[in-house]
ZATI-726326 format. One record per residue: residue number from 1; residue in one letter; x, y, z of N, C-alpha, C in turn. Coordinates in pm, 1 decimal. Layout:
// ZATI-726326
(NUM,"a",(X,Y,Z),(X,Y,Z),(X,Y,Z))
...
This chain:
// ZATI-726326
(1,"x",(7665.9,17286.9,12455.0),(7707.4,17321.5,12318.8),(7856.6,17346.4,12313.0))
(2,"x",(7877.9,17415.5,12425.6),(8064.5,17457.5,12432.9),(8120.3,17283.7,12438.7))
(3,"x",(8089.2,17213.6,12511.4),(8184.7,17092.4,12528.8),(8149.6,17015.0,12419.6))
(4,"x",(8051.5,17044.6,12314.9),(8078.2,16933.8,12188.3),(8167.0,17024.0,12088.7))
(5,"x",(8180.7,17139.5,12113.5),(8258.0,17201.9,12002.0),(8361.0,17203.0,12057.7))
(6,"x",(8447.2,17173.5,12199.1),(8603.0,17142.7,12230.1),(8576.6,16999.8,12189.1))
(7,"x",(8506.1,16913.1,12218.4),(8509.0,16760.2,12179.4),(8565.3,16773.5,11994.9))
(8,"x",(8512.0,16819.6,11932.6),(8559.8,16860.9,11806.1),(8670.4,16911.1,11770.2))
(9,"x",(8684.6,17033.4,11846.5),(8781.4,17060.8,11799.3),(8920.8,16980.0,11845.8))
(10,"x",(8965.2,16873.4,11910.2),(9014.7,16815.5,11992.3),(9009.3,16642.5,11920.9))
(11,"x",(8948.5,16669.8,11760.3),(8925.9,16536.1,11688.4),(9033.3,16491.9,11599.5))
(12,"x",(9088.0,16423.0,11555.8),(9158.9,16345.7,11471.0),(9165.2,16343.8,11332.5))
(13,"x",(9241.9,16229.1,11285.4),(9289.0,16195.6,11164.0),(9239.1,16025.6,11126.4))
(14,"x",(9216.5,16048.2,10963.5),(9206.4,15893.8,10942.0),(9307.8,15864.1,10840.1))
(15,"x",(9304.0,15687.9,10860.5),(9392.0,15634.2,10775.8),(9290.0,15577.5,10699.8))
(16,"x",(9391.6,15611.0,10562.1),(9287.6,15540.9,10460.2),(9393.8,15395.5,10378.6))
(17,"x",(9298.1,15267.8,10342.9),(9329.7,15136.0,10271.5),(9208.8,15112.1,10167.6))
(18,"x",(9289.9,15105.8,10099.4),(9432.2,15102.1,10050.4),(9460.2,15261.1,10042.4))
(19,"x",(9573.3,15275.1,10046.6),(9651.3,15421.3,10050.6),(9656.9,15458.6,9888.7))
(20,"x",(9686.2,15367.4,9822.2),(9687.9,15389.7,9679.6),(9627.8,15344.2,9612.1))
(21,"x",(9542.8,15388.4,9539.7),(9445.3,15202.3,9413.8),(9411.7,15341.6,9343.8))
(22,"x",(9287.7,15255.1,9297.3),(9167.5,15305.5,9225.7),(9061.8,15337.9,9252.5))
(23,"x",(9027.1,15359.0,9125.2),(8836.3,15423.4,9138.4),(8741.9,15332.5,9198.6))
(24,"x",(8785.0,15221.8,9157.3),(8675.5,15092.3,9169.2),(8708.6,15002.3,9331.5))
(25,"x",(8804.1,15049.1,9416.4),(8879.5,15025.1,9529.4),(8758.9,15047.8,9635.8))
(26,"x",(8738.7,14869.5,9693.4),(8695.6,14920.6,9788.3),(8754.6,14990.3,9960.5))
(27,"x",(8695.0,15130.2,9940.8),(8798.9,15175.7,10043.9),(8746.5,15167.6,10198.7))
(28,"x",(8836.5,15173.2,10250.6),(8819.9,15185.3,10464.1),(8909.6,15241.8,10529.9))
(29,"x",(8782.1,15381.0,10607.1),(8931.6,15471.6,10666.3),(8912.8,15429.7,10817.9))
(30,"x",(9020.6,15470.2,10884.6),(9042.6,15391.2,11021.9),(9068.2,15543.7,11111.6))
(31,"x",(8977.5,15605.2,11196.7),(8972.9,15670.6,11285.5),(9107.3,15687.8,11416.5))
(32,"x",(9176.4,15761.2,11385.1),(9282.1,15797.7,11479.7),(9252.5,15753.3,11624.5))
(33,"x",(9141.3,15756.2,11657.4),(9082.0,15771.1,11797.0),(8934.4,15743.1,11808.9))
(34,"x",(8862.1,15653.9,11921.2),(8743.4,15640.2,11929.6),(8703.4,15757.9,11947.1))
(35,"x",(8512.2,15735.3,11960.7),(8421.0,15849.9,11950.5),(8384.7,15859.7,12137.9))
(36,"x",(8339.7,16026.4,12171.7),(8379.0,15985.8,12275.6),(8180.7,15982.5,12343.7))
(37,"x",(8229.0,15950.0,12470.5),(8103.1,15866.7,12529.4),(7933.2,15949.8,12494.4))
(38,"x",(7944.6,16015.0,12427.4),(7802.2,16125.0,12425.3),(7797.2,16087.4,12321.1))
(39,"x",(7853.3,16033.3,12230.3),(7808.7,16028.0,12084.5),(7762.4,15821.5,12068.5))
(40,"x",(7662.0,15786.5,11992.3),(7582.8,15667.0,11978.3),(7585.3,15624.8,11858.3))
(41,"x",(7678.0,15690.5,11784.8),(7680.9,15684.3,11600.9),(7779.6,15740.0,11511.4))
(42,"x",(7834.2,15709.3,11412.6),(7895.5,15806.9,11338.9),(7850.3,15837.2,11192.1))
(43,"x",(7894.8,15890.7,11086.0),(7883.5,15857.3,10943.2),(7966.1,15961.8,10866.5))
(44,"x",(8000.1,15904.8,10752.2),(8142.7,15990.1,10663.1),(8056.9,16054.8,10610.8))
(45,"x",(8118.3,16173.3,10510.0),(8132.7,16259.5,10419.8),(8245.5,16266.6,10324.4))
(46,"x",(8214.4,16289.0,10256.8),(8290.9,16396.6,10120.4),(8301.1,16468.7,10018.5))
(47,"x",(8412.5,16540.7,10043.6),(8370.4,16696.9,9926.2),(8441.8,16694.5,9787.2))
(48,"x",(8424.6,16768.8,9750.5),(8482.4,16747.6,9651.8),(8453.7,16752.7,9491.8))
(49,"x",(8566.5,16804.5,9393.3),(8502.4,16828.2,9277.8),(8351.8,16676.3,9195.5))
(50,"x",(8222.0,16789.6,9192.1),(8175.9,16743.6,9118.1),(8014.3,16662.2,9251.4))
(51,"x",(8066.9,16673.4,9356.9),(8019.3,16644.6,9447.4),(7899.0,16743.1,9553.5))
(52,"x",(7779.3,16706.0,9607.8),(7763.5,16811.3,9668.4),(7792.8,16889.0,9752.3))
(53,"x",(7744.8,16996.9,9780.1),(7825.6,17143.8,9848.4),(7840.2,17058.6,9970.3))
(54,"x",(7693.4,17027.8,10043.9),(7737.5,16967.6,10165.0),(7767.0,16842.6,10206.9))
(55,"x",(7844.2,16793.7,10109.4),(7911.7,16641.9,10126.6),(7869.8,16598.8,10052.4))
(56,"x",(7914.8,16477.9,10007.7),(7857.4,16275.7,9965.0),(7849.6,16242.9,10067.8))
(57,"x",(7775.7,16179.1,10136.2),(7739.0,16070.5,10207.0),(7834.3,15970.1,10175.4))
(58,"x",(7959.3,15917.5,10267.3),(7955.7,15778.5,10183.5),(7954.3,15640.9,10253.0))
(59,"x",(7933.9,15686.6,10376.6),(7906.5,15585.2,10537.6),(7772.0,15651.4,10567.3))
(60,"x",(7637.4,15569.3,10595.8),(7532.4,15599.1,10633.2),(7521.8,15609.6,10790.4))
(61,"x",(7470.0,15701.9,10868.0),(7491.5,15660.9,11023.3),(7479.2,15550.8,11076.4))
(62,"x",(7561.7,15499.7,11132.8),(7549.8,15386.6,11203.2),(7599.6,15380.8,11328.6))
(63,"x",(7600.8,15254.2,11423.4),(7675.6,15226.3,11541.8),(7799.9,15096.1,11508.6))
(64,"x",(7774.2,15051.5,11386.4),(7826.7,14920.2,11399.4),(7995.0,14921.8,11386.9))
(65,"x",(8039.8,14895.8,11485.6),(8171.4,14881.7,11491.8),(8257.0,14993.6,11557.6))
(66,"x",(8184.4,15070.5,11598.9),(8246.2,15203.7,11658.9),(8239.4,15130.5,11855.0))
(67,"x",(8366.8,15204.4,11870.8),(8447.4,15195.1,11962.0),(8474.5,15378.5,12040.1))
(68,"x",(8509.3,15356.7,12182.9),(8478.0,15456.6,12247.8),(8600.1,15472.5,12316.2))
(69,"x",(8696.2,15370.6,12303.7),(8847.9,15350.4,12376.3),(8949.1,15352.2,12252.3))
(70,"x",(8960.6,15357.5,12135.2),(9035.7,15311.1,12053.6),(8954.1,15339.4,11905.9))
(71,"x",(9112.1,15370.3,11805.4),(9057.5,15374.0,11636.9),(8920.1,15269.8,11590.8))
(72,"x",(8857.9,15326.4,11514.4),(8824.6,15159.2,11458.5),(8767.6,15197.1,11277.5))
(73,"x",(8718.3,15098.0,11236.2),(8689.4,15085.9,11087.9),(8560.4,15168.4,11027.3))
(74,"x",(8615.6,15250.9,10927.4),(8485.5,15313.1,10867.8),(8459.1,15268.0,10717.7))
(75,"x",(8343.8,15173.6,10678.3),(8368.4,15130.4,10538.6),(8251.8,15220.7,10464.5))
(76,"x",(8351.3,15246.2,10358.3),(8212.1,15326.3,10246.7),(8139.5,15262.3,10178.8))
(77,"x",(8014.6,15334.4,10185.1),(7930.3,15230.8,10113.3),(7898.0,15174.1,9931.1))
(78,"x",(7998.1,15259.4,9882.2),(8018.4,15220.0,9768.3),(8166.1,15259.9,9736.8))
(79,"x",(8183.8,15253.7,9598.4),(8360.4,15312.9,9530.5),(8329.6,15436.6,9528.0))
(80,"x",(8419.9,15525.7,9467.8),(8427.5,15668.8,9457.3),(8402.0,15643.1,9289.7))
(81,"x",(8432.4,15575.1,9207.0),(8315.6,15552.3,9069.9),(8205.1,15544.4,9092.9))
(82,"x",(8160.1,15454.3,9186.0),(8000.6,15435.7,9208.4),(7920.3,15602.0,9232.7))
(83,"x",(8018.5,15655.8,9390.1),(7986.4,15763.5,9403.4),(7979.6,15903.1,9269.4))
(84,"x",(8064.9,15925.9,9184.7),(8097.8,15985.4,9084.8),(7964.4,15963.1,8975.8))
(85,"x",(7930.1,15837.7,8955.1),(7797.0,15786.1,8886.9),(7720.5,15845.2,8887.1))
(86,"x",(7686.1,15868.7,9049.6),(7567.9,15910.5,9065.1),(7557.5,16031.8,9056.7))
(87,"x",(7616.4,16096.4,9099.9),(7690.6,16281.0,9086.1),(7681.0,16324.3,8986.4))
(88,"x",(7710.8,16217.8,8850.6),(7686.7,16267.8,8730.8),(7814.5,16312.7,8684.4))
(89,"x",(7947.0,16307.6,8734.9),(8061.1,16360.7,8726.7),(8194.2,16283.4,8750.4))
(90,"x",(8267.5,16327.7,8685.8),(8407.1,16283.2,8704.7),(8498.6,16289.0,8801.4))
(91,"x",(8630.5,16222.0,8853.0),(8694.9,16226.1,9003.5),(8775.3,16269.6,8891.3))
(92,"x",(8807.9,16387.9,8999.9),(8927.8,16456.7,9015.8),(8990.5,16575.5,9107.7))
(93,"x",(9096.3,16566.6,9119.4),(9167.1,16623.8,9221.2),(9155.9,16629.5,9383.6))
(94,"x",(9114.3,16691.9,9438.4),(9136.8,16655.3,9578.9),(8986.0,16609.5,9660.8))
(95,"x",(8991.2,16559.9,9743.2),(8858.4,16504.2,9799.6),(8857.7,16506.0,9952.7))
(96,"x",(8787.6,16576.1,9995.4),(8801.7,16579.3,10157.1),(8751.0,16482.7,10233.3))
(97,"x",(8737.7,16390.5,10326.4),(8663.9,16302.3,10378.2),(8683.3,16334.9,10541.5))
(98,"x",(8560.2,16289.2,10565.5),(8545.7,16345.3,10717.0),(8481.2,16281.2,10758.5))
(99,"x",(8487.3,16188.0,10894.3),(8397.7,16086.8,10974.2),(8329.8,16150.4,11086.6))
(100,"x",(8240.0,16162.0,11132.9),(8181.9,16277.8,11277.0),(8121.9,16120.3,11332.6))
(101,"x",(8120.6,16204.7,11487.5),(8075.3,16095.9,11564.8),(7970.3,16179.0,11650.2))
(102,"x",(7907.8,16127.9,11596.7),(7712.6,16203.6,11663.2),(7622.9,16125.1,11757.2))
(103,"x",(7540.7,16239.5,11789.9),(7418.6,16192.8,11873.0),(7292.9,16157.8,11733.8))
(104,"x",(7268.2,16033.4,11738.6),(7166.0,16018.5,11641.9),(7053.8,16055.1,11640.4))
(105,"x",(7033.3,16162.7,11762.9),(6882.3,16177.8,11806.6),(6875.4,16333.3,11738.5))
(106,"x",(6961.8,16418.3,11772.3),(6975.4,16519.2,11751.4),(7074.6,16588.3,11662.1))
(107,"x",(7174.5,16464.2,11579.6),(7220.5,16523.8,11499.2),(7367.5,16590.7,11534.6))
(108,"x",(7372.7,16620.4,11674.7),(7478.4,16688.8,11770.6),(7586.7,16633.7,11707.3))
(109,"x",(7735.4,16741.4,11652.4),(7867.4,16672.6,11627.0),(7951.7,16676.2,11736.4))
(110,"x",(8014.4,16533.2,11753.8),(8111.0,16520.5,11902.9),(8238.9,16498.3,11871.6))
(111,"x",(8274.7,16478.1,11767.5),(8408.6,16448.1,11717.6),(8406.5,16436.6,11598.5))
(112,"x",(8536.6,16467.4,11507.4),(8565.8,16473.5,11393.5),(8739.2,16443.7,11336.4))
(113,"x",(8691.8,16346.1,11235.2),(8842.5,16267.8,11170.6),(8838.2,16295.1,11026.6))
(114,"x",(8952.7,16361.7,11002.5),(8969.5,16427.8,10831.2),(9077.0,16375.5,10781.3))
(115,"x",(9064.5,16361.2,10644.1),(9144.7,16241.6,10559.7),(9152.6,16346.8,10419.8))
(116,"x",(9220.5,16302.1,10318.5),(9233.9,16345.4,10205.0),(9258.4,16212.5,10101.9))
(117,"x",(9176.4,16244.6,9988.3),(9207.6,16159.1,9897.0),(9234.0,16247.4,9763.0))
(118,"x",(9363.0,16206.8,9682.0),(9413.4,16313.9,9566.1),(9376.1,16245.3,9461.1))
(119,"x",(9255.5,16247.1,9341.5),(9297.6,16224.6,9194.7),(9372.6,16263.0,9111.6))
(120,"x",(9441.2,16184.1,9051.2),(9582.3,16248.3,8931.3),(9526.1,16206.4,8875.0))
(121,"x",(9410.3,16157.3,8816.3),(9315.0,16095.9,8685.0),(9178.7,16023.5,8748.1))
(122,"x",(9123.1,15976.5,8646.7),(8989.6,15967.7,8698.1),(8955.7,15835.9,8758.4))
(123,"x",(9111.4,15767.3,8745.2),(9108.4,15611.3,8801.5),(9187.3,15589.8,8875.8))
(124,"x",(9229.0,15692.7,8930.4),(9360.3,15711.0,9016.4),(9360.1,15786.6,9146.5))
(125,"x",(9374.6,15712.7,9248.8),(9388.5,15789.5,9338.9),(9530.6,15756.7,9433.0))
(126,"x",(9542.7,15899.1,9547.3),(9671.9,15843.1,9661.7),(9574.6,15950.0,9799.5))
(127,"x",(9595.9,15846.8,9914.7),(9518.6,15928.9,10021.3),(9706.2,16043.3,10089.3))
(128,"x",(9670.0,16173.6,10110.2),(9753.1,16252.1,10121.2),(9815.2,16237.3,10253.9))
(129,"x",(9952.7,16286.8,10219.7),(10039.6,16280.1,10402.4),(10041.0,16195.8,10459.8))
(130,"x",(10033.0,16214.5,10620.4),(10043.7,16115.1,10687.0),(9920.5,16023.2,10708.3))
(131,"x",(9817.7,16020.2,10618.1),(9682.0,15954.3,10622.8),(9702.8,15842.4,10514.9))
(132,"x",(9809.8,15804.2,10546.9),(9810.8,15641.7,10463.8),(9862.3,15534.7,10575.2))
(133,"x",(9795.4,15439.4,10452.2),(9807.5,15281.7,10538.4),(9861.4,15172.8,10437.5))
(134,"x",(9975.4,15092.5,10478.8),(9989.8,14987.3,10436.5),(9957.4,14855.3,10412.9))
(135,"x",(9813.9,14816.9,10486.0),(9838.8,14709.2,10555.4),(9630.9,14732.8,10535.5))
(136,"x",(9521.0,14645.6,10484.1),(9385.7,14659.9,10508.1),(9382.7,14623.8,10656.2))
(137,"x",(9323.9,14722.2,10726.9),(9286.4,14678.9,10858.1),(9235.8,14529.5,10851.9))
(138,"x",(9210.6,14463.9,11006.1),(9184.7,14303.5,10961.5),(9022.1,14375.4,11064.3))
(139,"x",(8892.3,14266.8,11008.3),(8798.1,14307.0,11083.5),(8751.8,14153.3,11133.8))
(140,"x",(8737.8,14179.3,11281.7),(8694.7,14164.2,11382.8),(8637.2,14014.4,11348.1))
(141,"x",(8671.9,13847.7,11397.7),(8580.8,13737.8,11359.7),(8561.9,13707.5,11466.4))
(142,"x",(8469.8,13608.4,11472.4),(8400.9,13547.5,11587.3),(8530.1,13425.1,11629.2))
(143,"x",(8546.0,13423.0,11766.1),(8641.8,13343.2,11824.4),(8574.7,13176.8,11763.6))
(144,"x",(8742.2,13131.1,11738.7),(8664.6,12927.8,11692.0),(8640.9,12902.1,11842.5))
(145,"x",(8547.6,12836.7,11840.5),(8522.6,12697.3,11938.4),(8605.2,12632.7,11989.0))
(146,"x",(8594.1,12579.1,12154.9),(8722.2,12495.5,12190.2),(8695.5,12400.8,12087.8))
(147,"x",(8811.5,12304.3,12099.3),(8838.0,12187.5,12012.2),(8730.8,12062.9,12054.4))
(148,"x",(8700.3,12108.2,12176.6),(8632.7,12021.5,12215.9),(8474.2,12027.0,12197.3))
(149,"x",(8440.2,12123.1,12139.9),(8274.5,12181.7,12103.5),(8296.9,12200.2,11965.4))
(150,"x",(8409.9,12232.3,11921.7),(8430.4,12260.5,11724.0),(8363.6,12150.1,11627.6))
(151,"x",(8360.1,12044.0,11681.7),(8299.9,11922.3,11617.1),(8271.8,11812.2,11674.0))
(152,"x",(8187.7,11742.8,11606.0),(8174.0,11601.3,11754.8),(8296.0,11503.6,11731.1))
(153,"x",(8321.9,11395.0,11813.9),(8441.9,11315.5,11824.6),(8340.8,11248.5,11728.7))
(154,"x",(8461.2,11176.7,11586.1),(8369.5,11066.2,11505.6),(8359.7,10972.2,11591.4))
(155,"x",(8238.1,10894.2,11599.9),(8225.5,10712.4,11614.4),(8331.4,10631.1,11526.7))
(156,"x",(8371.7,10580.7,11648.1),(8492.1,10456.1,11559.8),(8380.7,10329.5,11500.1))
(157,"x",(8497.6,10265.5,11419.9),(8381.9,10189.7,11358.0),(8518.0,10082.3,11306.0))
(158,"x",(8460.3,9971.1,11312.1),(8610.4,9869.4,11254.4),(8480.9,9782.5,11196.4))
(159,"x",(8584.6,9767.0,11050.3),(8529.8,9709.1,10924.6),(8558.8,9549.5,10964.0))
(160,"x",(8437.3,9485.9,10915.2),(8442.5,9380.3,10896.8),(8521.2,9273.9,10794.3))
(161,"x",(8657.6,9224.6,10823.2),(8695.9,9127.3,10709.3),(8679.0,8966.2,10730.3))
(162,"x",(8651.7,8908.0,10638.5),(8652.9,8765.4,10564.7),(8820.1,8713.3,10658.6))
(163,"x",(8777.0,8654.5,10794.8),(8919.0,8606.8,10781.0),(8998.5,8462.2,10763.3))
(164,"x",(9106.4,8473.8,10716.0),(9150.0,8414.1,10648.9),(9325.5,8327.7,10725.0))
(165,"x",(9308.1,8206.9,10680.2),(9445.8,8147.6,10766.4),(9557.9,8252.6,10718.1))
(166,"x",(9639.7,8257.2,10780.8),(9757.2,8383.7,10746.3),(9844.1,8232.5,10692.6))
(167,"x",(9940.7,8280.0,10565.0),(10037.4,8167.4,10517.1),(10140.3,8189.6,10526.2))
(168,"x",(10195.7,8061.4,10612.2),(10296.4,8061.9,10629.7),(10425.0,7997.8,10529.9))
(169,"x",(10518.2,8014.5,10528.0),(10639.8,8017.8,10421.6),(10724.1,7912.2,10464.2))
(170,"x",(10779.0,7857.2,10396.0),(10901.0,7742.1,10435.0),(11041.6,7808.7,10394.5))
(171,"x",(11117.0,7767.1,10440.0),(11245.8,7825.1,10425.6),(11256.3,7828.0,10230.8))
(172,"x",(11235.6,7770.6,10175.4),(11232.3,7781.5,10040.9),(11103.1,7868.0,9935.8))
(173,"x",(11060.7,7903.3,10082.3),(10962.3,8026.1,10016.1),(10839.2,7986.9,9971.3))
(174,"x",(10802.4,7880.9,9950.2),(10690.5,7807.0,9925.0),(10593.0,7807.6,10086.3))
(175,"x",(10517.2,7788.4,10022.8),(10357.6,7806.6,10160.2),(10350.2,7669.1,10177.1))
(176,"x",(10376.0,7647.4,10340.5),(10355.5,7532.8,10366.0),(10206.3,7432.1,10383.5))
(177,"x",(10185.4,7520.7,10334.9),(10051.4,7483.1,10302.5),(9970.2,7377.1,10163.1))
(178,"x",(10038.3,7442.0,10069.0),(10097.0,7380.9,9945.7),(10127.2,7261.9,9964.1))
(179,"x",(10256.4,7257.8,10010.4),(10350.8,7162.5,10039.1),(10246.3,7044.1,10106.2))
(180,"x",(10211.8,7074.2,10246.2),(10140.1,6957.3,10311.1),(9966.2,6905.2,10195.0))
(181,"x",(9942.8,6993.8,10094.9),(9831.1,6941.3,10025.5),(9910.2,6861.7,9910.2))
(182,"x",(10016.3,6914.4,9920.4),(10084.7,6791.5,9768.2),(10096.7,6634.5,9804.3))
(183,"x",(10144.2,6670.2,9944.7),(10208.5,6537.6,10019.9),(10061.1,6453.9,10052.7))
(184,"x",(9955.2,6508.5,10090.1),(9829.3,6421.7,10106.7),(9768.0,6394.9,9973.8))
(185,"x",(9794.8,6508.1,9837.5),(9753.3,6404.9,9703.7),(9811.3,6305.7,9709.3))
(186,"x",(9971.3,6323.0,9735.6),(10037.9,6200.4,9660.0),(9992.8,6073.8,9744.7))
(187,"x",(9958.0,6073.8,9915.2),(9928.8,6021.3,9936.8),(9750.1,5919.6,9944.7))
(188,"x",(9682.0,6054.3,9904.4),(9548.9,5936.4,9869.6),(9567.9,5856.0,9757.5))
(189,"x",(9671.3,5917.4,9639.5),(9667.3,5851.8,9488.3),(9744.5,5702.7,9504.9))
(190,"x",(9856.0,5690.2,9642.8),(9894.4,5609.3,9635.6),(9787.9,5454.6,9688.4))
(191,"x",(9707.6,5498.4,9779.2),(9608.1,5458.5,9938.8),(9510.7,5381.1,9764.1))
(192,"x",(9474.5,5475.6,9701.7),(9382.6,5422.2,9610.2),(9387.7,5334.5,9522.4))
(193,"x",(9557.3,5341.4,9468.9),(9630.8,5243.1,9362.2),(9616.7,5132.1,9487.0))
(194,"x",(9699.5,5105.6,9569.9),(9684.7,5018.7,9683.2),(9551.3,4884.6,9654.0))
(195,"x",(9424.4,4964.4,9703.6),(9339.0,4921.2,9696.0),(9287.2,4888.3,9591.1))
(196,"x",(9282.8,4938.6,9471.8),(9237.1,4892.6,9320.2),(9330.5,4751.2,9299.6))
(197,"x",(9499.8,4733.2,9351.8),(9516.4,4656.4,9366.4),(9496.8,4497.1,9380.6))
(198,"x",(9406.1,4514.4,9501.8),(9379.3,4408.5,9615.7),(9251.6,4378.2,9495.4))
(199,"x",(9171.8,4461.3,9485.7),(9058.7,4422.2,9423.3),(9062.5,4343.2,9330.1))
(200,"x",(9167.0,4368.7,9213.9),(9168.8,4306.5,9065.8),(9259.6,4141.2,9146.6))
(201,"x",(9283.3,4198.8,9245.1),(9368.9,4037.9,9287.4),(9242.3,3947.7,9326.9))
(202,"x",(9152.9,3998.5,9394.7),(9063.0,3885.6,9435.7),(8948.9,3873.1,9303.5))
(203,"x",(8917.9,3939.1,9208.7),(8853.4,3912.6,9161.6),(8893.9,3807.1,9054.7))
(204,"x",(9037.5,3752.2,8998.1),(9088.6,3687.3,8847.9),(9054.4,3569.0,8924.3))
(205,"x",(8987.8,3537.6,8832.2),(9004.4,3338.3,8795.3),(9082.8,3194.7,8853.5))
C-alpha cells in the first residue's frame, strides 16, 4: 500500500490538444510519463462545475495504448458538450482532469497525471500553465509494406497494331509511294492505248 501511494505521489502532468478550442473539440491529453510496471490500465476523470462530486468519467479503463517507458495518448470519450449534456449543465470555469494508472483487478491507484482545463464561456476553453500543446499528438500507424510486397508487379502486356508500310518522303515531300503509283498509271494507260492500237489496225478493211 506504501509503494503505490509513493508511486503516486511521484506522478505527473498532462498535456492537453488542442490547448485552445472549444466545447465541441475533440480533446487528447498526453501523460508526462508512462504508467509504471504494476499498473495494466488507466482511465481519466473530471471535476468540475456542474459535474459529479467524484469525477466524469471521460476515458473508460483501458490498456490500449499505454506505455510503461514513455508519455503516451489519452483520448476522451466524448466533447466536454457531450459531457455537460449529460450532467444536465453548463461548462464553466475551471475543470480538473486527472489520468490514474491502475490495477484493473483491484482498482489499486499507481500513478497519477493532472491537467486543467479553464472555461471563459460555455464554448470556450484554454488548458492552464504549462499543460499546453501545440502540435495534436500524431497516433501510432501500421508500418507500409516493402515496395516489394506493397503491390504485385503489373503484367506487361503490348497491344496489338495493324501494321502498316512506314512512308517514306522524297526530297519534295511527297510519299514516294504516290509518286511510283502515278508513274505505273501513266504507264498501264499508255501499255493499253498501245494495244487498242494494234487492234483497230488489224481489224479495218
Amino acid at each position: 500500500m506504501l509503494s503505490a501511494l509513493a508511486a503516486l505521489m511521484a506522478s505527473g502532468t498532462l498535456t492537453f490538444f488542442p490547448s485552445t478550442s472549444i466545447d465541441t473539440a475533440a480533446i487528447v491529453v498526453q501523460t508526462s510519463a508512462g504508467c509504471p510496471s504494476t499498473a495494466d490500465a488507466y482511465y481519466a476523470i473530471a471535476t468540475g462545475h456542474g459535474f459529479p462530486k467524484d469525477g466524469q468519467v471521460v476515458t473508460a479503463p483501458t490498456a490500449a495504448g499505454m506505455s510503461r517507458t514513455e508519455g503516451f495518448n489519452v483520448f476522451f470519450a466524448q466533447t466536454m458538450k457531450d459531457f455537460a449534456a449529460d450532467n444536465g449543465t453548463t461548462l464553466q470555469g475551471r475543470y480538473d482532469v486527472s489520468v490514474y494508472c491502475v490495477d484493473s483487478f483491484t482498482g489499486t491507484r499507481y500513478a497519477q497525471f493532472d491537467g486543467k482545463l479553464t472555461f471563459s464561456s460555455p464554448t470556450k476553453y484554454q488548458a492552464s500553465g504549462r499543460n499546453t500543446g501545440t502540435q495534436r499528438p500524431t497516433v501510432p500507424v501500421a508500418e507500409a509494406a516493402p515496395a516489394s510486397e506493397a503491390a504485385p508487379t503489373p503484367v506487361e502486356t503490348t497491344a496489338v497494331v495493324d501494321a502498316a508500310p512506314a512512308a517514306t518522303t522524297s526530297k519534295n515531300s511527297l510519299p514516294v509511294g504516290w509518286i511510283a503509283g502515278a508513274v505505273a498509271a501513266i504507264l498501264l494507260a499508255f501499255e493499253t492505248g498501245r494495244r487498242l492500237g494494234r487492234r483497230s489496225a488489224t481489224t479495218r478493211p
